[in-house]
SEVEX-597770 format. One record per residue (C-alpha): z, x, y. Coordinates in pm, whole numbers, plus 50000, padded with zeros to 5 digits. Example, Ala and Ser with C-alpha at 12.3 -4.5 7.8 and 13.67 -1.06 7.14 Angstrom:
<nodes>
507805123049550/507145136749894/
</nodes>
This chain:
<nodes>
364391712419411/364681693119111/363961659319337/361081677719448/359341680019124/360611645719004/358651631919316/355561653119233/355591645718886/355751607019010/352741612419225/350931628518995/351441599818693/350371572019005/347311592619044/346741595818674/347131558018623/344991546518932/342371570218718/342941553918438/342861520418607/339351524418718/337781538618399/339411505818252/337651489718534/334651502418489/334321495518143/335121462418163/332451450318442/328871437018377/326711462618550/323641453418769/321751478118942/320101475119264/317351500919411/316691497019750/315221516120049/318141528220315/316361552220528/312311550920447/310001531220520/310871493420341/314391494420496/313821469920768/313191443620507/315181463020236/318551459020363/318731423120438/317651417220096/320391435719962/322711426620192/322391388920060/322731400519688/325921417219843/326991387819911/325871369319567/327831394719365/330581389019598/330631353419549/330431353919192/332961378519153/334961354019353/334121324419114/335721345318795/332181365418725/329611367318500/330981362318090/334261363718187/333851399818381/333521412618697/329951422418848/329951458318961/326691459519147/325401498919149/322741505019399/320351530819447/318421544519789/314581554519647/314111556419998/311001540519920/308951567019752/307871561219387/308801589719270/312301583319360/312481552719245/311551559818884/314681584518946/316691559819000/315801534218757/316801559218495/320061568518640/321091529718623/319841527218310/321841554518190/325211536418345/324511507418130/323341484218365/322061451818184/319061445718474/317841462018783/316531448219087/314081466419286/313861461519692/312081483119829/308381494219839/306041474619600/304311508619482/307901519819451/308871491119295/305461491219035/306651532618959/310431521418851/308831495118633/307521526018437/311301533318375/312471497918280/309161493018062/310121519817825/313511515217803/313281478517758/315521467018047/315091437018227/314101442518594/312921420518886/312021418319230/313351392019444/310871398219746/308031420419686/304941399219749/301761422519584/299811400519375/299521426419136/302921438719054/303431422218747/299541423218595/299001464018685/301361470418359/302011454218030/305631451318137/307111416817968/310801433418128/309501425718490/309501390218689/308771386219034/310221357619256/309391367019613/306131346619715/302371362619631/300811374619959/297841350619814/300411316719799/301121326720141/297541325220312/296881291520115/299771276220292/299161286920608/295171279620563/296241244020383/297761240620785/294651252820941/292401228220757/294901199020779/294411203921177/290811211321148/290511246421286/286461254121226/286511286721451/289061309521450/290161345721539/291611371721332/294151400221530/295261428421341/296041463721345/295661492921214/298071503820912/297261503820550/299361468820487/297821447520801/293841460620708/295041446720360/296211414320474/293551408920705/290311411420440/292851386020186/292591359420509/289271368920602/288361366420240/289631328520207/289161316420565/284661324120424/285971307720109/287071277520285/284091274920500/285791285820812/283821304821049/285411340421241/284621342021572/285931370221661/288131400121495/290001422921645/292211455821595/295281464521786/295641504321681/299561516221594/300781530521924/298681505922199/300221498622530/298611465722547/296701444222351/294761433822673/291011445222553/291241430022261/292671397222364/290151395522659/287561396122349/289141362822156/289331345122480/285601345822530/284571336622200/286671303622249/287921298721913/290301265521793/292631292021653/294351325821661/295241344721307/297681374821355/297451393921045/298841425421125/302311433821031/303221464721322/306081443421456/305481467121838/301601457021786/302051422421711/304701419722028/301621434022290/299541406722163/301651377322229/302101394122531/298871392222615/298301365622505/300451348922779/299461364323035/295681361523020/296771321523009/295411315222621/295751280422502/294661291522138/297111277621874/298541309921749/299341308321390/301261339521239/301731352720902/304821361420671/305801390920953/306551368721203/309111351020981/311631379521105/314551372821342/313421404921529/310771389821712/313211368221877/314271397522093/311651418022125/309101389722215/311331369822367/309451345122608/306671350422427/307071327722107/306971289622200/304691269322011/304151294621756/303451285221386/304461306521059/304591307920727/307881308720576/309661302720244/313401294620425/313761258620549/317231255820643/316791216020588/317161225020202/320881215920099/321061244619885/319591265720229/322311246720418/325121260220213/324351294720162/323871295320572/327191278520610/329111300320326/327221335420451/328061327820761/331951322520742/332091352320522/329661372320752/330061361621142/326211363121094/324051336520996/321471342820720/317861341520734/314791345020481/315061381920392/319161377120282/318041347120092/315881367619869/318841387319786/320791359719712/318361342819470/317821373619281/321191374019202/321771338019122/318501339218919/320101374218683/323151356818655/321561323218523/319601341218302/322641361718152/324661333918145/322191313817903/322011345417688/325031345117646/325641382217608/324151418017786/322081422517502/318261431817656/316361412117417/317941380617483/318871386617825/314601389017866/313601363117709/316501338417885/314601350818190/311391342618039/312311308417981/313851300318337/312741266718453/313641244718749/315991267718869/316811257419290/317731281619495/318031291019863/314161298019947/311181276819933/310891236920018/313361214819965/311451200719637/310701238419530/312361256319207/311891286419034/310461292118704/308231307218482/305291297818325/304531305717937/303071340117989/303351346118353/305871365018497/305421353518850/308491328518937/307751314019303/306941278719313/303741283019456/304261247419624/306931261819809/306281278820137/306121263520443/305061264520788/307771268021079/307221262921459/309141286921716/311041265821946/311411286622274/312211319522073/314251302721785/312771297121447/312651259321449/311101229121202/308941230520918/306231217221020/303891219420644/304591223520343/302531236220046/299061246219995/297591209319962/
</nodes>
């Protein structure tokens, strides 16, 4: 009996210190929080993104950490709905966190900024591409490094005048996002003197995109925009499009830049251009491929890149400051400059401009061809 209670009182003390072990742990980390979407609407492109900062933390950690601690990344699922979000932006505030990073929705995204405004803490988004996210608020806490929707049509229309497309197409369909992204191209292809032939909508749901493809073929045009972003929708028109025999150059925005496509259009995709901001030339592109994938058994593409930059990027800018203090953890932020990282060209860097919180070198997407169904070359670069 007495053996009994000697063992139980031994269990209970391991217990006690493993307890004690992690509240020591705890304390001692440098928190970063993370809000992402797991289950709503963003987490197609949500969970790559986090995946790669994941992987940043993990590498860091690796390295010795940040300030001579570990990084405990906390994340949060807003499941992409604003109000949610704001939720969680004050819950990671309230563990001490000493900057959030928001994947997920950008109106989600623009509602936790209400959080990190008032409480002062620095917050970014590593992907989010709305031109507006960091001009709708007076928020000098929140940076943006994933490329503007806007540096994205100049690249791909710097391609389409550097080949001399006069008459072109526009293909879209019908959700809130592609109606969006179609007027922004239609809007600069007028601006650029380019005339539209023909524009078409390929509603959420279609069968075939057979109608509406018959339509671009007989107004002949030297090019064919897909704006839409309905991966299912944009999948029926490169169908059709081979099998009504089009010649058109087809030249795809950011959406097509997903791995997806190489399954679910697969057959479909040779010869196809798109605009990117991955070009796996980049040494800095060829190492993270080479180090995600021996950690992974997956290789990396765009969307874990993001990740991974936003976590370089917080760590830089902590590092200079020297401390978790918010004040000087913001303006070390503020004052990033020439800072390479996995995305854009091989020549692009990250920084920010006195005043602007927008950190993408806007010189730094690029246009990729698909090689049979494999995301191949850059074949542009820039908006020149």
């Amino acid at each position: 009996m007495k053996q009994f209670f000697l063992s139980k009182a031994l269990t209970v003390m391991a217990g006690a210190m493993v307890l004690l072990s992690s509240a020591a742990f705890a304390q001692n980390t440098l928190k970063i929080g993370m809000i992402t979407d797991k289950v709503g609407p963003a987490k197609g492109y949500a969970e790559p993104v986090a995946q790669g900062a994941i992987y940043a933390v993990k590498e860091l950690n690796a390295k010795g950490g940040l300030l001579g601690r570990q990084i405990e990344l906390l994340v949060e699922d807003d499941q992409g709905k604003p109000d949610v979000s704001a939720t969680a932006a004050r819950k990671l505030v309230d563990s001490g966190v000493a900057f959030i990073l928001s994947v997920s929705l950008t109106t989600a995204t623009q509602q936790a900024q209400s959080v990190t405004r008032e409480t002062k803490t620095p917050h970014m988004t590593p992907s989010n591409s709305g031109d507006t996210l960091t001009t709708q608020l007076d928020n000098t806490n929140f940076w943006q490094t994933g490329p503007l929707g806007s540096t994205q049509i100049a690249t791909l229309l710097s391609y389409a005048r550097n080949k001399n497309y006069k008459r072109v197409a526009l293909v879209t369909d019908n959700s809130d996002l592609g109606q969006l992204t179609n007027r922004f191209f239609k809007a600069e292809l007028e601006k650029n003197s380019i005339q539209i032939v023909s524009e078409e909508v390929v509603p959420r749901g279609s069968t075939t995109a057979d109608p509406q493809m018959q339509k671009v073929r007989a107004a002949n045009p030297d090019a064919l925009f897909m704006t839409g972003v309905l991966t299912p929708e944009n999948a029926l028109i490169l169908r059709s499009y081979r099998q009504l025999g089009l010649k058109t150059p087809v030249l795809g925005n950011y959406n097509m830049s997903i791995p997806v496509y190489s399954s679910i259009a697969k057959g479909l995709l040779d010869g196809v251009v798109f605009v990117d901001a991955f070009d796996p030339a980049k040494a800095e592109t060829k190492r993270f491929i080479e180090s995600y994938k021996k950690d992974s058994g997956t290789e990396p593409y765009n969307l874990n890149g993001y990740g991974y930059d936003g976590i370089m990027l917080v760590a830089d800018a902590i590092k200079r400051a020297g401390s978790t203090d918010k004040d000087k953890i913001r303006e070390a932020m503020q004052s990033t400059k020439s800072f390479k990282g996995v995305m854009g060209g091989v020549n692009a860097a990250y920084g920010f401009a006195d005043g602007k919180r927008t950190g993408f070198d806007t010189t730094g997407m690029v246009v990729r061809v698909y090689e049979g169904d494999v995301q191949g070359k850059v074949v542009h670069v820039g908006s020149k």
